[in-house]
ZALO-957922 format. One line per 5 residues: number of its first residue (from 1); their letters; for each residue z, x, y of C-alpha. Coordinates in steps of 0.05 Angstrom, whole numbers, plus 32768, in hexadecimal, padded with zeros to 4 digits. Layout:
% ZALO-957922
NUM	A	Z:X:Y  ...
//
This chain:
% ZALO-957922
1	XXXXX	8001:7F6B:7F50  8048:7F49:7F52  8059:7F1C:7F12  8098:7EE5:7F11  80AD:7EBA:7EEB
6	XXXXX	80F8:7E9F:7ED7  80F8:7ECF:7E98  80E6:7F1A:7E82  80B7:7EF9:7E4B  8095:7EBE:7E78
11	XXXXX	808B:7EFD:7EAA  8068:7F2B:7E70  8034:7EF8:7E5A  8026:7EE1:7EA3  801C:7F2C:7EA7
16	XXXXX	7FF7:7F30:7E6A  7FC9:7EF9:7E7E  7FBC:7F1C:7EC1  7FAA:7F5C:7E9E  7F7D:7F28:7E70
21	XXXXX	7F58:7F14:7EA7  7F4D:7F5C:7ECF  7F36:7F6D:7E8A  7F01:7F31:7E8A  7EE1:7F4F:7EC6
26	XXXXX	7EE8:7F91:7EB5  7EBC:7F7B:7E72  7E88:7F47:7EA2  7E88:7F86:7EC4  7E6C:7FB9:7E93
31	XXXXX	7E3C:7F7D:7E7B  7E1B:7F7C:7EC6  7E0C:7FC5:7EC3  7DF4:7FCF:7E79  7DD0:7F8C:7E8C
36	XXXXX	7DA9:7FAB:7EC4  7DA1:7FEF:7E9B  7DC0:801F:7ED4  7DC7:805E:7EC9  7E17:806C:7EC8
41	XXXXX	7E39:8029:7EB0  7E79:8051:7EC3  7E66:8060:7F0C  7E45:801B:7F12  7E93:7FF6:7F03
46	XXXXX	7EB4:8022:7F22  7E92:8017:7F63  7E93:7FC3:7F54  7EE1:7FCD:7F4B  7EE4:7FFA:7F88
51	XXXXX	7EB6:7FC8:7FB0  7EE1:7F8F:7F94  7F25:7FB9:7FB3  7F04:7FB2:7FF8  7EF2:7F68:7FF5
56	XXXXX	7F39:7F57:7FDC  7F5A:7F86:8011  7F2E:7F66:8048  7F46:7F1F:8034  7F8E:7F30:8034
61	XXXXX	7F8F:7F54:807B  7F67:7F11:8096  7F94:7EE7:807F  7FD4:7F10:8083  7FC0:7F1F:80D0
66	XXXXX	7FAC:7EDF:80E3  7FEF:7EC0:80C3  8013:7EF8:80E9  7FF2:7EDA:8123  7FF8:7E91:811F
71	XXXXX	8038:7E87:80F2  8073:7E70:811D  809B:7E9D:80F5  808E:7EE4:80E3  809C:7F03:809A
76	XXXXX	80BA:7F4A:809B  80CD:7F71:8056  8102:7FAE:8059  8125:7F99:808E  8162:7FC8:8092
81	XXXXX	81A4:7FAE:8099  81EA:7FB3:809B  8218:7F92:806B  8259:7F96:8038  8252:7F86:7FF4
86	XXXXX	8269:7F43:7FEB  82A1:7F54:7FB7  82CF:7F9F:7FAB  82B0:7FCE:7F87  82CD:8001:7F58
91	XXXXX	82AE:8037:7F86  82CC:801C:7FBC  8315:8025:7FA0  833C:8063:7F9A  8348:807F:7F57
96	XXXXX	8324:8046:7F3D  8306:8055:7EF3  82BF:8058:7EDD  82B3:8015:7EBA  82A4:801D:7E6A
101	XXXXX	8279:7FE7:7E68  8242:7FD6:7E86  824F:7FC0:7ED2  8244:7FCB:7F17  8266:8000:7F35
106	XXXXX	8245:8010:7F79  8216:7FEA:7F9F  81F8:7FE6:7FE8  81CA:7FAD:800D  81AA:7FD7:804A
111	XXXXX	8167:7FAC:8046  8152:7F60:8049  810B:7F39:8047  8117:7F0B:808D  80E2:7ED6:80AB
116	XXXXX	80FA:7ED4:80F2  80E2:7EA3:8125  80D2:7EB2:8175  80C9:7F00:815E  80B9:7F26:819B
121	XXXXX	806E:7F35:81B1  8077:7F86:81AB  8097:7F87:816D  806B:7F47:8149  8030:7F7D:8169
126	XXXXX	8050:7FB6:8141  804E:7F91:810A  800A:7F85:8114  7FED:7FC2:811C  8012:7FE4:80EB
131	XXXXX	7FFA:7FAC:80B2  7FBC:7FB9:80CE  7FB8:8003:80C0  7FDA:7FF7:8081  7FA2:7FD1:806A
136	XXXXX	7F6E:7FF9:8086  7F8C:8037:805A  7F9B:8003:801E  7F40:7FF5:8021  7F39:8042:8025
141	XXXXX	7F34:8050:7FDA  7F0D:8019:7FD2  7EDA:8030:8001  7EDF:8078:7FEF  7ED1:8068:7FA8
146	XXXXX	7E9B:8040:7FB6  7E6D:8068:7FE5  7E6F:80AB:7FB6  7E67:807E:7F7F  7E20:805F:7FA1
151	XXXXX	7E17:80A9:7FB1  7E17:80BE:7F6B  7DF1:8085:7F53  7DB5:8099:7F7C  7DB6:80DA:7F5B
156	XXXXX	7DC9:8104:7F90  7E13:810A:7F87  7E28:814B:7FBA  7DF7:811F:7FF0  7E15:8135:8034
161	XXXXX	7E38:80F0:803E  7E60:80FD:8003  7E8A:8134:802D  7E8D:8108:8068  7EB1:80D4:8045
166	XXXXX	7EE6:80F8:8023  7EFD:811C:8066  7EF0:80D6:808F  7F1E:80BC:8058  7F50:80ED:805F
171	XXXXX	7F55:80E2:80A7  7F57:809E:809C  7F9A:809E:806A  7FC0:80D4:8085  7FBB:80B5:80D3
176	XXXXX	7FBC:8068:80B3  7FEE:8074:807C  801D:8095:80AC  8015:806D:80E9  8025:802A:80C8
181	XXXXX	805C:8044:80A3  8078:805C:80E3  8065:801F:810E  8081:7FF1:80DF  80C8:8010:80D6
186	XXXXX	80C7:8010:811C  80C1:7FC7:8117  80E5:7FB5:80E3  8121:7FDD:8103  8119:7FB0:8147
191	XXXXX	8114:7F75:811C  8156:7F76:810C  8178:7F91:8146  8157:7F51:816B  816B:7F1C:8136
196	XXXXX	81AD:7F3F:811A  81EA:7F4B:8141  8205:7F8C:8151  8236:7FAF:811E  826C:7FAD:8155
201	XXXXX	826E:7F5D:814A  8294:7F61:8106  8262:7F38:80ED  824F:7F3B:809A  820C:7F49:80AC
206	XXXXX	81F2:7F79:80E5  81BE:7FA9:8104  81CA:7FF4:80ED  81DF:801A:811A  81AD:804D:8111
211	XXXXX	815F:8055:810B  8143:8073:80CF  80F4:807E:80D8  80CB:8083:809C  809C:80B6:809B
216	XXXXX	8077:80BA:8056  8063:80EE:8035  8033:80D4:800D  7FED:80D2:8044  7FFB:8123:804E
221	XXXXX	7FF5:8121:8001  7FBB:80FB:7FFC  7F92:811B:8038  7F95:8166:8021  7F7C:814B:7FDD
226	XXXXX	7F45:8124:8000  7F39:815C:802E  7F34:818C:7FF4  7F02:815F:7FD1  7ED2:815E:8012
231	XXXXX	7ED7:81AB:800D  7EBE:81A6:7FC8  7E8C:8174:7FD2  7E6F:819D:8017  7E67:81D8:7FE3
236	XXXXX	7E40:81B0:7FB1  7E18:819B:7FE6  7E01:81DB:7FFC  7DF4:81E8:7FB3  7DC9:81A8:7FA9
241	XXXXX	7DA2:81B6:7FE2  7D97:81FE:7FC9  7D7F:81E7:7F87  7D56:81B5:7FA9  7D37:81EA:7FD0
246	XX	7D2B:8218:7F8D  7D02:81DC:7F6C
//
């Protein structure tokens, strides 16, 4: 959730009056379950909040696709560029001091937000498949939360589903996590070699002359803990059924 305002205090009560009202349906909530008298009030919000992820996640990539698709222009963040600072720097200098006070001493632009018009059909579809997965990965917790969370619910919470889902999920984030990330530097790098002139023009602002793909980290991460967890689950699985099979 991004907050703005014009001031660091208007910005902290909008905040605080977001927070109010996350809070309000957290409480409506927890009045639903103990309302219907289920048997884990805990796992019965969490899997509301996690349902609630998907539906708002589903929303956004409607109407952020079908904007990508109809817009005349086309919104790209992180677009990396090429550009001087517009005044001298003390870093810049030779045997320049460090400043005393407080002041800028170094300082580099190598990324703007553009909305470029007449963007090419490959890269406007790179763009588009790479928000795509990015959203697909962004509903992921949601749903993985969710389904266990039903699972659990029902009383049975090592069913064999519950193994399925974690390792589907983990599929799911380390191919869609890494694949938009990838796609979408890819774009955002063409973006501005096809609206920005080359670095050989003198210009203030240019392409860079080289590519840097981004390739995160973060979905290896987050699959071998998912992975792990399906392990875990399979195990207690085996051991429900077991038990089951005792009684």
């Amino acid at each position: 959730m991004t907050v703005a305002w014009t001031d660091l205090g208007g910005a902290l009560i909008v905040g605080a009056v977001g927070a109010l009202n996350i809070g309000l349906v957290f409480a409506a909530l927890v009045w639903d379950a103990r309302r219907r008298r289920v048997g884990s009030v805990l796992l019965d919000v969490t899997g509301a909040v996690a349902r609630i992820w998907v539906a708002l996640v589903v929303v956004g990539a409607v109407f952020g696709l079908i904007s990508l698709v109809v817009s005349p222009t086309t919104s790209i963040t992180d677009v990396p560029i090429t550009t001087a600072w517009p005044s001298a720097l003390p870093c810049q200098s030779s045997g320049g001091t460090m400043p005393s006070a407080t002041a800028l001493y170094c300082g580099t632009i190598d990324s703007a937000s553009l909305q470029v018009a007449g963007l090419g059909a490959d890269v406007r579809s790179l763009i588009f498949v790479g928000g795509l997965l990015a959203y697909v990965t962004a509903a992921t917790p949601g749903v993985l939360v969710s389904v266990p969370c039903r699972i659990a619910a029902a009383g049975r919470p090592f069913a064999r589903r519950a193994p399925r889902w974690l390792l589907t999920s983990a599929v799911v984030v380390l191919i869609g996590g890494t694949a938009s990330e990838v796609l979408l530097s890819i774009a955002r790098y063409l973006t501005s070699h096809e609206v920005l002139p080359d670095a050989s023009s003198g210009a203030a602002i240019t392409a860079p002359v080289t590519f840097q793909l981004i390739i995160p980290i973060w979905p290896i991460g987050c699959a071998l803990g998912l992975a792990a967890l399906a392990v875990i689950f399979r195990y207690g699985s085996r051991m429900q059924r077991d038990t089951e099979g005792l009684v």
